[in-house]
PyMOL Python script that loads the backbone (N, CA, C, O; Angstrom):
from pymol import cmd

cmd.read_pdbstr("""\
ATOM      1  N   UNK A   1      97.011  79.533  92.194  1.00  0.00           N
ATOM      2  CA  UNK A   1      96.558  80.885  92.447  1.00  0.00           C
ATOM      3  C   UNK A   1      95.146  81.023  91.882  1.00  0.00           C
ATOM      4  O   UNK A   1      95.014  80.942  90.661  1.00  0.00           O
ATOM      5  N   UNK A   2      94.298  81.183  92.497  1.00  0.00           N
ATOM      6  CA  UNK A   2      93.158  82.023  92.400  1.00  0.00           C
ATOM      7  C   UNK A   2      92.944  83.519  91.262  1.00  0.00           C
ATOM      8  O   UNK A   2      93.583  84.570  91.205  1.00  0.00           O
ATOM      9  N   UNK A   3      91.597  82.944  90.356  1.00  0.00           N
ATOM     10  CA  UNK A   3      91.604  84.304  89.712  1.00  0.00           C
ATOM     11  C   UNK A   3      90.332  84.941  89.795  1.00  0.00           C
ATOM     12  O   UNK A   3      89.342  84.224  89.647  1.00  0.00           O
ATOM     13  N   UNK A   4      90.169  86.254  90.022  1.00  0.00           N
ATOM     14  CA  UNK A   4      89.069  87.338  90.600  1.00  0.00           C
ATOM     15  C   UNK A   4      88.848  88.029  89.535  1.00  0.00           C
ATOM     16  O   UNK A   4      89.732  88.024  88.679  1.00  0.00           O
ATOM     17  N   UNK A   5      87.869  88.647  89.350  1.00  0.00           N
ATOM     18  CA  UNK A   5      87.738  89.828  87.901  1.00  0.00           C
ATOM     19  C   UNK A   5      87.332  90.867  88.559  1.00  0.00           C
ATOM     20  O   UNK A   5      86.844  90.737  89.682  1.00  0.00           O
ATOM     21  N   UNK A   6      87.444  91.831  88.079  1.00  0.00           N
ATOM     22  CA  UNK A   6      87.357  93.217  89.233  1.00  0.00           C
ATOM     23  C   UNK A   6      87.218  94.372  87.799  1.00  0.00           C
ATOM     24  O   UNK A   6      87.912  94.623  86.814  1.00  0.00           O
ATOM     25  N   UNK A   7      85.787  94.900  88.413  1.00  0.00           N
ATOM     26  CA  UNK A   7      85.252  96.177  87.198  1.00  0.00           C
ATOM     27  C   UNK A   7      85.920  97.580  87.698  1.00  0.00           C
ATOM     28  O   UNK A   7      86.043  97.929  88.872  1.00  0.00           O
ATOM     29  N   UNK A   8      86.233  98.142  86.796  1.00  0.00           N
ATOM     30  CA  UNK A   8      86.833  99.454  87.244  1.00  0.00           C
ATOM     31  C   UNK A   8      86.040 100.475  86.110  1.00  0.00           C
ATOM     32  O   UNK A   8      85.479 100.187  85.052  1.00  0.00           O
ATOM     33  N   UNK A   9      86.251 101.849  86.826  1.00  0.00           N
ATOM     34  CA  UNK A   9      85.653 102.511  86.108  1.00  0.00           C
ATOM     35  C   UNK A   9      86.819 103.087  84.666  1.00  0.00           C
ATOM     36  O   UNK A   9      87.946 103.093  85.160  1.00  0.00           O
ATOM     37  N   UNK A  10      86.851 103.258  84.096  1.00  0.00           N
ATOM     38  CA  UNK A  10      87.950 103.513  82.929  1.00  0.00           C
ATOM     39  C   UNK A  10      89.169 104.437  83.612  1.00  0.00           C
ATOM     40  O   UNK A  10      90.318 103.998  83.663  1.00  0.00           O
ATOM     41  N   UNK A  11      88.895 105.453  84.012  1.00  0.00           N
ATOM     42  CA  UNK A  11      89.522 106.578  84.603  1.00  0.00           C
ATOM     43  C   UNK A  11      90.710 105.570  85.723  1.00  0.00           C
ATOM     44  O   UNK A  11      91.936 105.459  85.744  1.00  0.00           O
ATOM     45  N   UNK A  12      89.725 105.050  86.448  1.00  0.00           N
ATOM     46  CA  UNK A  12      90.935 104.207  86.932  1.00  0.00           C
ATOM     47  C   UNK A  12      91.429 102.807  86.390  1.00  0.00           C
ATOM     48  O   UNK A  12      92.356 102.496  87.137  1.00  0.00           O
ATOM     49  N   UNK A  13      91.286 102.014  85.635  1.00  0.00           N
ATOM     50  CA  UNK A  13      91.895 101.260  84.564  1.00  0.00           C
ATOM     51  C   UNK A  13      92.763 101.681  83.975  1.00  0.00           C
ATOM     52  O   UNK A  13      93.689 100.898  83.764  1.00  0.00           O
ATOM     53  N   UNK A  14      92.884 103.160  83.411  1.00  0.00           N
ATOM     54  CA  UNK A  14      93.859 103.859  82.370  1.00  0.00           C
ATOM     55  C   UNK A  14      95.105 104.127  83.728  1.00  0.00           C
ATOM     56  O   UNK A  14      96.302 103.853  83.642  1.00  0.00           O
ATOM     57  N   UNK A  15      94.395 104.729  84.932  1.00  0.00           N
ATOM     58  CA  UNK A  15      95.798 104.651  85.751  1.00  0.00           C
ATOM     59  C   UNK A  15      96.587 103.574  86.118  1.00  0.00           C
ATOM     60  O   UNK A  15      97.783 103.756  86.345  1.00  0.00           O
ATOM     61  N   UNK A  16      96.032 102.363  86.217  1.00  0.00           N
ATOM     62  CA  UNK A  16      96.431 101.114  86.219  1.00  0.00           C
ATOM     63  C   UNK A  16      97.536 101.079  85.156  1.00  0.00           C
ATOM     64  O   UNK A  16      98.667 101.165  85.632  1.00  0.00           O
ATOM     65  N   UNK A  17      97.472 100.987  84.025  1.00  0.00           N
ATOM     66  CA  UNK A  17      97.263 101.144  82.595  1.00  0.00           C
ATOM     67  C   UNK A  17      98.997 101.743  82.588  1.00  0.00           C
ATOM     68  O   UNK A  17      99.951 101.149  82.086  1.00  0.00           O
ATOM     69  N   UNK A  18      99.020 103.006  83.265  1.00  0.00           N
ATOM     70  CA  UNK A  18     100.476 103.518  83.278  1.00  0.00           C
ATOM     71  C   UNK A  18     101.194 103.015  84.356  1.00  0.00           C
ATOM     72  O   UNK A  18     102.408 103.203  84.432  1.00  0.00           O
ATOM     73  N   UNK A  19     100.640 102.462  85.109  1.00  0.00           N
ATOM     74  CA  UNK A  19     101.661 102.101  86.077  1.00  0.00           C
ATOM     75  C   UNK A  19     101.932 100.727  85.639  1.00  0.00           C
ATOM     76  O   UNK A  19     103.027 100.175  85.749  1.00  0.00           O
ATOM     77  N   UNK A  20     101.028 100.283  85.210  1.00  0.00           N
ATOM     78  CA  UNK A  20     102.103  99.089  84.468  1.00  0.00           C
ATOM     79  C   UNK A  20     103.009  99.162  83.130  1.00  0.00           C
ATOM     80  O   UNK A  20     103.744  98.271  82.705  1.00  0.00           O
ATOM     81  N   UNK A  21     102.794 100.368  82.601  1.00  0.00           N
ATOM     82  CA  UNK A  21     103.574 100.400  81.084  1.00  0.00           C
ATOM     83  C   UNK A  21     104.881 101.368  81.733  1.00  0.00           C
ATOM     84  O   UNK A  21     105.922 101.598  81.118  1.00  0.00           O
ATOM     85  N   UNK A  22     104.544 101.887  83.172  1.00  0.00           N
ATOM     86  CA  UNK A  22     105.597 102.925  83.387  1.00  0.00           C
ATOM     87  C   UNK A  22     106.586 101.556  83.698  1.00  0.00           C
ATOM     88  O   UNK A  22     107.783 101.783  83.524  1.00  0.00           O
ATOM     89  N   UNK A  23     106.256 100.245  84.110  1.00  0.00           N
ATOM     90  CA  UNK A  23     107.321  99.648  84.343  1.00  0.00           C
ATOM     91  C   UNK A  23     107.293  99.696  86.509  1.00  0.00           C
ATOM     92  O   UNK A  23     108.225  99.124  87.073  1.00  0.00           O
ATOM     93  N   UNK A  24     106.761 100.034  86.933  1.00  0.00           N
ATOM     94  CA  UNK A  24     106.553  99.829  88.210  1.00  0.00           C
ATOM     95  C   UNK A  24     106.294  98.452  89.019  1.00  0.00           C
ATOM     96  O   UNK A  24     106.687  97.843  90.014  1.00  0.00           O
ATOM     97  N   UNK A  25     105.178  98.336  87.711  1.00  0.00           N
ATOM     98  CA  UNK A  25     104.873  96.696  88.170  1.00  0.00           C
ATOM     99  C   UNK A  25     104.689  95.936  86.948  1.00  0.00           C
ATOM    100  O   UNK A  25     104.801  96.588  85.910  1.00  0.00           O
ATOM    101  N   UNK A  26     104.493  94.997  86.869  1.00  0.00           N
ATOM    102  CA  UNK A  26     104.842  93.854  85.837  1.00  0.00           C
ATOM    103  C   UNK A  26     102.817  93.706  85.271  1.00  0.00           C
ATOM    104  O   UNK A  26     102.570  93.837  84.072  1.00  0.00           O
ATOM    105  N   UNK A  27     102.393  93.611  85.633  1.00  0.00           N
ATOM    106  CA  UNK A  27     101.151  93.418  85.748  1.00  0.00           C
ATOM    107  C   UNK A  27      99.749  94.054  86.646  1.00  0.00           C
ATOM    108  O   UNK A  27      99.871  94.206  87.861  1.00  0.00           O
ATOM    109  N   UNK A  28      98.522  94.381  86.002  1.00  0.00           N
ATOM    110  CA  UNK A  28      97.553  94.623  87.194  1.00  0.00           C
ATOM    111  C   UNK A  28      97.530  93.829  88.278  1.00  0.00           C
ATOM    112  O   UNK A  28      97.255  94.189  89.423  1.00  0.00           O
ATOM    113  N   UNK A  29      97.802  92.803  87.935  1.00  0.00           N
ATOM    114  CA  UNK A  29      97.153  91.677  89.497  1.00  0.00           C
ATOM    115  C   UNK A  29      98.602  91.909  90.186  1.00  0.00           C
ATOM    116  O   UNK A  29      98.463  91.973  91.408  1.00  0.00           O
ATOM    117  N   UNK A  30      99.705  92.029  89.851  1.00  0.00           N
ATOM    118  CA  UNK A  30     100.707  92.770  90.627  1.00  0.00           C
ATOM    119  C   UNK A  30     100.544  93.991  91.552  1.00  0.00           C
ATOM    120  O   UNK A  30     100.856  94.145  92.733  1.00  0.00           O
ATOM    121  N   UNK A  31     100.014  94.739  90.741  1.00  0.00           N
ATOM    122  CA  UNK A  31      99.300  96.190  91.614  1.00  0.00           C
ATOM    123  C   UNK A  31      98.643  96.097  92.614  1.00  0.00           C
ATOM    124  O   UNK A  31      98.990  96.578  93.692  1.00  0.00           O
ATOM    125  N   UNK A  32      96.922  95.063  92.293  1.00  0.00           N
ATOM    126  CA  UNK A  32      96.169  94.594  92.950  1.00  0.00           C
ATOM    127  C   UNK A  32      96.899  93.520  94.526  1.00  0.00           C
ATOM    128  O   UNK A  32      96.317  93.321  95.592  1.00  0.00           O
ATOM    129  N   UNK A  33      98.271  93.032  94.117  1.00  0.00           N
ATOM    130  CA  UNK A  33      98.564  92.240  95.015  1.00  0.00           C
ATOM    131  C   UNK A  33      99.066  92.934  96.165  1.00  0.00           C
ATOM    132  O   UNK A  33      98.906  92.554  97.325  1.00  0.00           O
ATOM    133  N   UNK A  34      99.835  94.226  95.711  1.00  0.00           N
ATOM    134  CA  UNK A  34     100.035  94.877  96.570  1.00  0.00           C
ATOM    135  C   UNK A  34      99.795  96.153  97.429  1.00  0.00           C
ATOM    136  O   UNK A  34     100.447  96.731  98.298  1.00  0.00           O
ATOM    137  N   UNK A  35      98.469  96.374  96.768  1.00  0.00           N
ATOM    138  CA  UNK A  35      97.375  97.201  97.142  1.00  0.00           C
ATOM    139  C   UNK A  35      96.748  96.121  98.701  1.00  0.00           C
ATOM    140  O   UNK A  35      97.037  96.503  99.835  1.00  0.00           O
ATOM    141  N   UNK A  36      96.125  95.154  98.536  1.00  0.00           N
ATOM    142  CA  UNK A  36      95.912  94.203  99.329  1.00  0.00           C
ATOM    143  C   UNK A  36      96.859  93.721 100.491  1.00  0.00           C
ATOM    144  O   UNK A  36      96.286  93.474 101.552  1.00  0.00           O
ATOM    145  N   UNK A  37      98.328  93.537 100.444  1.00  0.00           N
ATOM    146  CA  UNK A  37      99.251  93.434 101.349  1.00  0.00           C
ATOM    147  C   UNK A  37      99.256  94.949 102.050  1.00  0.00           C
ATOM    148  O   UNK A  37      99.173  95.060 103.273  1.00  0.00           O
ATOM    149  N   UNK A  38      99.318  95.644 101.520  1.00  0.00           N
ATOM    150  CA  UNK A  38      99.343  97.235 102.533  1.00  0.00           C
ATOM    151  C   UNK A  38      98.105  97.319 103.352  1.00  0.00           C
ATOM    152  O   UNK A  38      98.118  97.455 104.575  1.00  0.00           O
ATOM    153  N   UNK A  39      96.977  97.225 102.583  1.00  0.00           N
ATOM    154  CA  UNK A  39      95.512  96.997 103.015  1.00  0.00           C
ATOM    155  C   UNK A  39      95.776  95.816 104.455  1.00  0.00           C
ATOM    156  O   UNK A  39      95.309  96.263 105.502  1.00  0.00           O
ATOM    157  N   UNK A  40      96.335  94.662 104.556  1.00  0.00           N
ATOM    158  CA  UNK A  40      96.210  93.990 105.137  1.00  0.00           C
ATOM    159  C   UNK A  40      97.030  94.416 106.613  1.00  0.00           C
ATOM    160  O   UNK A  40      96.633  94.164 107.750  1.00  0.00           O
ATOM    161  N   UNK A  41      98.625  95.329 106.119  1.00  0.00           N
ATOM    162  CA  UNK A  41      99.262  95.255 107.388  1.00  0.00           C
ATOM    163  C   UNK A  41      98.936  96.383 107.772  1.00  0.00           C
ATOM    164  O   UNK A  41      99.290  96.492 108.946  1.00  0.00           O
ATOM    165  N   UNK A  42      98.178  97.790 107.215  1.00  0.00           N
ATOM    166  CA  UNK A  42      97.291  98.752 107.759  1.00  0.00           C
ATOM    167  C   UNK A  42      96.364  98.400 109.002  1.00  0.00           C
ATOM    168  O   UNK A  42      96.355  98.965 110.095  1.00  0.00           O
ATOM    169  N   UNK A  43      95.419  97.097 108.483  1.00  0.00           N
ATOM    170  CA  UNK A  43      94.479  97.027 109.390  1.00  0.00           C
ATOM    171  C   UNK A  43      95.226  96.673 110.608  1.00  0.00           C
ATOM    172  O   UNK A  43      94.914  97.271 111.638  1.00  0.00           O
ATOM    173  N   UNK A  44      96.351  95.617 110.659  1.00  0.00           N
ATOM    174  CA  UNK A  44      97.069  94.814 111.472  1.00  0.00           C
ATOM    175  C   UNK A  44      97.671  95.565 112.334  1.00  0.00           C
ATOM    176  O   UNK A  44      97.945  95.134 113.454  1.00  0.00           O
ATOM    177  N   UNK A  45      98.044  97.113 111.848  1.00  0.00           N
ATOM    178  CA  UNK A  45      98.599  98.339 112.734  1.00  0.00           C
ATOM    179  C   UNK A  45      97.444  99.171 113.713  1.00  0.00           C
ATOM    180  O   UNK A  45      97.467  99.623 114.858  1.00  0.00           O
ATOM    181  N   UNK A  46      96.371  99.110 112.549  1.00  0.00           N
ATOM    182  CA  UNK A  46      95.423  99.494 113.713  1.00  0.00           C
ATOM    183  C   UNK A  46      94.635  98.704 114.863  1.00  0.00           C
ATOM    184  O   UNK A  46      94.085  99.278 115.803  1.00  0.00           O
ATOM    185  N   UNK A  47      94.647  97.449 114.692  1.00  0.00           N
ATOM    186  CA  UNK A  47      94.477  96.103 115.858  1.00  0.00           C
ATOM    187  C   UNK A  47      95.503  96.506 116.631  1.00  0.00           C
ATOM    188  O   UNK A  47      95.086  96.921 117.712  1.00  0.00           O
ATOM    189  N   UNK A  48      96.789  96.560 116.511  1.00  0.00           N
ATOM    190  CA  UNK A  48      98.082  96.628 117.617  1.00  0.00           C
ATOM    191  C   UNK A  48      97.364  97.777 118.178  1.00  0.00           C
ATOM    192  O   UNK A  48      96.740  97.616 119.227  1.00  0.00           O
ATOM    193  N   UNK A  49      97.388  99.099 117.504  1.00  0.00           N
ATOM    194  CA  UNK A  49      97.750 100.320 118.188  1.00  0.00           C
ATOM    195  C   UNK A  49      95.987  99.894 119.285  1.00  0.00           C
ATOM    196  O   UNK A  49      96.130  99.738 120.498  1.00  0.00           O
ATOM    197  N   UNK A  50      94.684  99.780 118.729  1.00  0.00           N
ATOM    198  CA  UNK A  50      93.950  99.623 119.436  1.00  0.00           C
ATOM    199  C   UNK A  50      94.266  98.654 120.922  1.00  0.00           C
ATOM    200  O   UNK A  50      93.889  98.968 122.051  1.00  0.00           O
ATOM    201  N   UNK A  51      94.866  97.716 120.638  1.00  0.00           N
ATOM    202  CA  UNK A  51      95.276  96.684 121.809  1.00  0.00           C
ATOM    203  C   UNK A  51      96.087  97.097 122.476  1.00  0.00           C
ATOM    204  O   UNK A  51      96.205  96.566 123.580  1.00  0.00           O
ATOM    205  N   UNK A  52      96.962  98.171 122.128  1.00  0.00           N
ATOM    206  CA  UNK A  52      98.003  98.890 123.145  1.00  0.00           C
ATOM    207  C   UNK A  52      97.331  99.855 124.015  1.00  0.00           C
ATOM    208  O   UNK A  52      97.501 100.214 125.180  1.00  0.00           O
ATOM    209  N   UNK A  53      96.392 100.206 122.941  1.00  0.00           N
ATOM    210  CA  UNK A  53      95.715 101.627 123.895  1.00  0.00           C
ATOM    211  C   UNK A  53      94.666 100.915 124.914  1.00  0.00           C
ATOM    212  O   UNK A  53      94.536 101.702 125.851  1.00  0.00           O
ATOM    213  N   UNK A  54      93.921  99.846 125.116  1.00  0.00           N
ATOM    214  CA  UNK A  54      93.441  99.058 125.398  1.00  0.00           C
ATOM    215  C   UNK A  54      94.301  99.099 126.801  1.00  0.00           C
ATOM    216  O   UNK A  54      93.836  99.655 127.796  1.00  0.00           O
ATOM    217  N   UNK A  55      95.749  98.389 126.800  1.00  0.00           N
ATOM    218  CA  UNK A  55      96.358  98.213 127.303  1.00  0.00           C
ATOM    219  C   UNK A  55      96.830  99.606 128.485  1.00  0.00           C
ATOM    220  O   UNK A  55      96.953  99.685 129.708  1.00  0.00           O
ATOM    221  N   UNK A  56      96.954 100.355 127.568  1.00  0.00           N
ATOM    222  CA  UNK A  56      97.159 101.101 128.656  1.00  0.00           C
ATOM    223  C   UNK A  56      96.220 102.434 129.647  1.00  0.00           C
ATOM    224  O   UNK A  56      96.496 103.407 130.348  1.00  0.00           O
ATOM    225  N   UNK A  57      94.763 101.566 129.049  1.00  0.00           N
ATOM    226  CA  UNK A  57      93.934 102.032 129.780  1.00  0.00           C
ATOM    227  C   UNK A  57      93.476 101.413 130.854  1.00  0.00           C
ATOM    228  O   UNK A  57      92.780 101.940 131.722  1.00  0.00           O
ATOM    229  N   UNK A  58      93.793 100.452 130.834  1.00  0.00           N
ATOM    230  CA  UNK A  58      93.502  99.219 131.923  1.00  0.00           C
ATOM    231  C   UNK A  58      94.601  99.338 133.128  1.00  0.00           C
ATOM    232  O   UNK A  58      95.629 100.013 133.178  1.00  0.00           O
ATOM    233  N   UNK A  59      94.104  98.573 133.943  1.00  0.00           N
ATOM    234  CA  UNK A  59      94.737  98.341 135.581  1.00  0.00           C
ATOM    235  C   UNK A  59      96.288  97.810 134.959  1.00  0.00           C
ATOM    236  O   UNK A  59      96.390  97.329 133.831  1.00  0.00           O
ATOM    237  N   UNK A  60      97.152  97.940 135.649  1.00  0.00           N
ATOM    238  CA  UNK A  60      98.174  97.393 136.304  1.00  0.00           C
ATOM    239  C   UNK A  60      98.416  95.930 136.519  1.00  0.00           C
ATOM    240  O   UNK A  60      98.473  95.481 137.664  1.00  0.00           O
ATOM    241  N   UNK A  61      98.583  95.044 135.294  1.00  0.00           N
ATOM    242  CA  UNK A  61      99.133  94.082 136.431  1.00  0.00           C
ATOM    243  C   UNK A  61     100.580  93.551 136.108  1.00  0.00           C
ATOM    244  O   UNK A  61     101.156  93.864 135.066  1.00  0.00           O
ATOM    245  N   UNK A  62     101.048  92.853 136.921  1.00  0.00           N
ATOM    246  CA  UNK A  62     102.551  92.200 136.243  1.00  0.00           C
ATOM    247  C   UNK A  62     102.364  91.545 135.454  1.00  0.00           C
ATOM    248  O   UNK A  62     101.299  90.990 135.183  1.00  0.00           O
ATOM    249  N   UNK A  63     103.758  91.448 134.711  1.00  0.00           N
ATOM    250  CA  UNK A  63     103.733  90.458 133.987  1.00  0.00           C
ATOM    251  C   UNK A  63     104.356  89.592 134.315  1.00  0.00           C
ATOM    252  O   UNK A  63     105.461  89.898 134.762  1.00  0.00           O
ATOM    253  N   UNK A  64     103.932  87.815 134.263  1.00  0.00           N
ATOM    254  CA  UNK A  64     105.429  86.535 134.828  1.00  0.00           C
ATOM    255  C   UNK A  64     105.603  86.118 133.572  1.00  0.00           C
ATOM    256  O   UNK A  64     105.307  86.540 132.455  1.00  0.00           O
ATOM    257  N   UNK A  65     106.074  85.321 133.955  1.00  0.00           N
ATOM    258  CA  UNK A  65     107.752  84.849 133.045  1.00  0.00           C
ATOM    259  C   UNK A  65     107.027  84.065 132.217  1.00  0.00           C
ATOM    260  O   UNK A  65     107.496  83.950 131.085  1.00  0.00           O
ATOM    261  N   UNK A  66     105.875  83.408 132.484  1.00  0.00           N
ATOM    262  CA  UNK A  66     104.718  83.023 131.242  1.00  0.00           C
ATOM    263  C   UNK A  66     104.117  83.730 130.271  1.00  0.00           C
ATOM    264  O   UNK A  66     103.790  83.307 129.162  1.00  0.00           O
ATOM    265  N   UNK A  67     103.931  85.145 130.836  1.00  0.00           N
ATOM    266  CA  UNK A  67     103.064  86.102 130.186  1.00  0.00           C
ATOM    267  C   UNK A  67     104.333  86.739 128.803  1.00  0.00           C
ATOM    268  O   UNK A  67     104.213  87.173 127.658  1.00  0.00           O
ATOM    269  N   UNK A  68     105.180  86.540 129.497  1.00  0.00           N
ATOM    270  CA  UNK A  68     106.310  86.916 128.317  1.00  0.00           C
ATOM    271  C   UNK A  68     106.473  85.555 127.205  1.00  0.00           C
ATOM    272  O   UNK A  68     106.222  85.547 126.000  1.00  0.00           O
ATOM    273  N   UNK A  69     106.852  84.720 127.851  1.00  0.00           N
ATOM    274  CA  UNK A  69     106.849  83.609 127.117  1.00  0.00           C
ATOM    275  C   UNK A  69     105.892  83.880 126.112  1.00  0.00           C
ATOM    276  O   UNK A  69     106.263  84.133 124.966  1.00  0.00           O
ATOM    277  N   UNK A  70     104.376  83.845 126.512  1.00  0.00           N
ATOM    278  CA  UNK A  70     103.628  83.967 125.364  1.00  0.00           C
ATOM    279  C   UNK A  70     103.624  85.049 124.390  1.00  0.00           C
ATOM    280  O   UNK A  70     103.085  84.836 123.304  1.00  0.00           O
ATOM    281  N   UNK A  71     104.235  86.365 124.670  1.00  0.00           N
ATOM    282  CA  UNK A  71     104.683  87.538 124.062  1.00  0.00           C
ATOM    283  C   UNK A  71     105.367  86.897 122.744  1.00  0.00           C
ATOM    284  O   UNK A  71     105.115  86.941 121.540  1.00  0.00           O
ATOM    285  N   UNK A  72     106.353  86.279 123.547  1.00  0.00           N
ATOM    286  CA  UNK A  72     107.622  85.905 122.201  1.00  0.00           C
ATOM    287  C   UNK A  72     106.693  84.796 121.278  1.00  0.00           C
ATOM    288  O   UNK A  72     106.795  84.929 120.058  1.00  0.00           O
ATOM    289  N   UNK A  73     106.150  84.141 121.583  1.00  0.00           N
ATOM    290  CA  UNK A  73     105.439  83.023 120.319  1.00  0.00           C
ATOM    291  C   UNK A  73     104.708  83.756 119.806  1.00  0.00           C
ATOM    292  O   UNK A  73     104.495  83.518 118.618  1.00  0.00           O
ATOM    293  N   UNK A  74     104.084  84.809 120.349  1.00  0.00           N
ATOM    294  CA  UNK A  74     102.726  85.371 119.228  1.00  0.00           C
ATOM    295  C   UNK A  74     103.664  86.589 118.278  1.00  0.00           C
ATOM    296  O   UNK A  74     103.036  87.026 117.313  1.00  0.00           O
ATOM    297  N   UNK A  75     104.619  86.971 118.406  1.00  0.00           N
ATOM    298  CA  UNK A  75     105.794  87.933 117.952  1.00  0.00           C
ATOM    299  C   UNK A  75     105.985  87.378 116.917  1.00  0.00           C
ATOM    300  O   UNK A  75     105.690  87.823 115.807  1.00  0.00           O
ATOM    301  N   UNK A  76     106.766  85.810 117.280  1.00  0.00           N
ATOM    302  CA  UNK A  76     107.695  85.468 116.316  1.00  0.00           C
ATOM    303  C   UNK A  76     106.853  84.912 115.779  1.00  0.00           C
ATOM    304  O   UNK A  76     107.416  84.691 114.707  1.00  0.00           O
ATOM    305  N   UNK A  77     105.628  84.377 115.665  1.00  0.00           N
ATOM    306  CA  UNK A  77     104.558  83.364 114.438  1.00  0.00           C
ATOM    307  C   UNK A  77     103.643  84.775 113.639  1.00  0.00           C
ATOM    308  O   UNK A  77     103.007  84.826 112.587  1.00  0.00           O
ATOM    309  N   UNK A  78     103.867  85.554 114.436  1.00  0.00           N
ATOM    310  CA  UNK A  78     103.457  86.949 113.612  1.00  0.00           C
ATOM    311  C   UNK A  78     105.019  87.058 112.717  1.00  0.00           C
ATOM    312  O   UNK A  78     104.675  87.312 111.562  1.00  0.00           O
ATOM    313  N   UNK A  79     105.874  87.011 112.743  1.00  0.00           N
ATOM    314  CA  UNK A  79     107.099  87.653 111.698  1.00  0.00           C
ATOM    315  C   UNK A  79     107.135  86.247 110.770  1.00  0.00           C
ATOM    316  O   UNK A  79     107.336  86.407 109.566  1.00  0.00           O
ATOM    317  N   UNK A  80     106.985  85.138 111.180  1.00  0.00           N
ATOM    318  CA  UNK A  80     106.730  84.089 109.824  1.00  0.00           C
ATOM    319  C   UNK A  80     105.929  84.623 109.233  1.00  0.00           C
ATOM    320  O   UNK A  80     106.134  85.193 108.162  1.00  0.00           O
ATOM    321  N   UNK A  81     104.595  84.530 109.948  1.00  0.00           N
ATOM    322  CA  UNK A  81     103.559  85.217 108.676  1.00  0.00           C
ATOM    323  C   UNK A  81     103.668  85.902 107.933  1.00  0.00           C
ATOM    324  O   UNK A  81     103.397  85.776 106.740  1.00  0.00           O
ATOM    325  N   UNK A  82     104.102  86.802 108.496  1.00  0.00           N
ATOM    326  CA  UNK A  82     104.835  88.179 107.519  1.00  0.00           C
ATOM    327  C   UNK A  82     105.927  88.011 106.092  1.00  0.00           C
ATOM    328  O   UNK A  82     105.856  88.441 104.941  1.00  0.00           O
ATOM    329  N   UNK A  83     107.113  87.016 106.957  1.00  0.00           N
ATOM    330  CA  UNK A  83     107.854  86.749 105.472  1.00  0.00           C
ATOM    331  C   UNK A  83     107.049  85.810 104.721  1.00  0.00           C
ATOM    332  O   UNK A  83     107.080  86.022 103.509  1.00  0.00           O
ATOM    333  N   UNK A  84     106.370  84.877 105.075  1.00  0.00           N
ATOM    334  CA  UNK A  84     105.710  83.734 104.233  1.00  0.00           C
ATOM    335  C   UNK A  84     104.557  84.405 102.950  1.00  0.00           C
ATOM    336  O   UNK A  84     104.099  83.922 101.915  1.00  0.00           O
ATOM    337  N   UNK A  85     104.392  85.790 103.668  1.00  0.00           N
ATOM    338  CA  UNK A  85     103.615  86.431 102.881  1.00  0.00           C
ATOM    339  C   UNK A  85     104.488  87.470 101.614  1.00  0.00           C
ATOM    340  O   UNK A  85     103.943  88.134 100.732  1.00  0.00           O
ATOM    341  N   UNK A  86     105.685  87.361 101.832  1.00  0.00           N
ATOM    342  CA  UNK A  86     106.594  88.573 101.621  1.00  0.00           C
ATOM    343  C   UNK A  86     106.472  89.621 102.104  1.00  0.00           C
ATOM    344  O   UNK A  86     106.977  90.285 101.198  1.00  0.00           O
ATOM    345  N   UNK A  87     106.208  90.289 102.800  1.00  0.00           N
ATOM    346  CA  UNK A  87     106.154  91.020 103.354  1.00  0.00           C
ATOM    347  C   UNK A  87     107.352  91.466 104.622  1.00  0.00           C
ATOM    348  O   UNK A  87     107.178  92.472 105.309  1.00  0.00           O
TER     349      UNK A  87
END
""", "prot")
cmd.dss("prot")
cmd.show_as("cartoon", "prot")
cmd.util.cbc("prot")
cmd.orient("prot")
């Protein structure tokens, strides 16, 4: 694992500060880890929703039995990612 140092202004250090003594999380870089995983599947919601809307601004076309095919691999190597990440 990789280590980063990250300046905060006190005000938010001290909130840090209780959320780890409240027992929420075990550690800052705990906090930080999952500040970053939300951060990450946020953006990942707004790529979908953009690509849907994308989608349904555009023409009409079918879909074949390939175009699905590829549906399901990019689905399911998206949900590994996801648990591999915990998430």
């Amino acid at each position: 694992m990789q280590t980063m140092n990250v300046s905060l202004p006190e005000p938010m250090k001290e909130f840090v500060d209780r959320l780890v003594a409240g027992g929420r999380y075990s550690s800052a870089s705990e906090y930080v880890r999952e500040l970053i995983r939300a951060d990450e599947k946020r953006k990942g919601e707004e790529q979908l929703e953009a690509l849907l809307l994308e989608g349904l601004q555009s023409d009409e076309a079918p879909l074949t039995s390939a175009d699905w095919k590829a549906i399901r691999q990019e689905a399911l190597a998206r949900v590994k990612m996801t648990r591999k990440r915990g998430g």
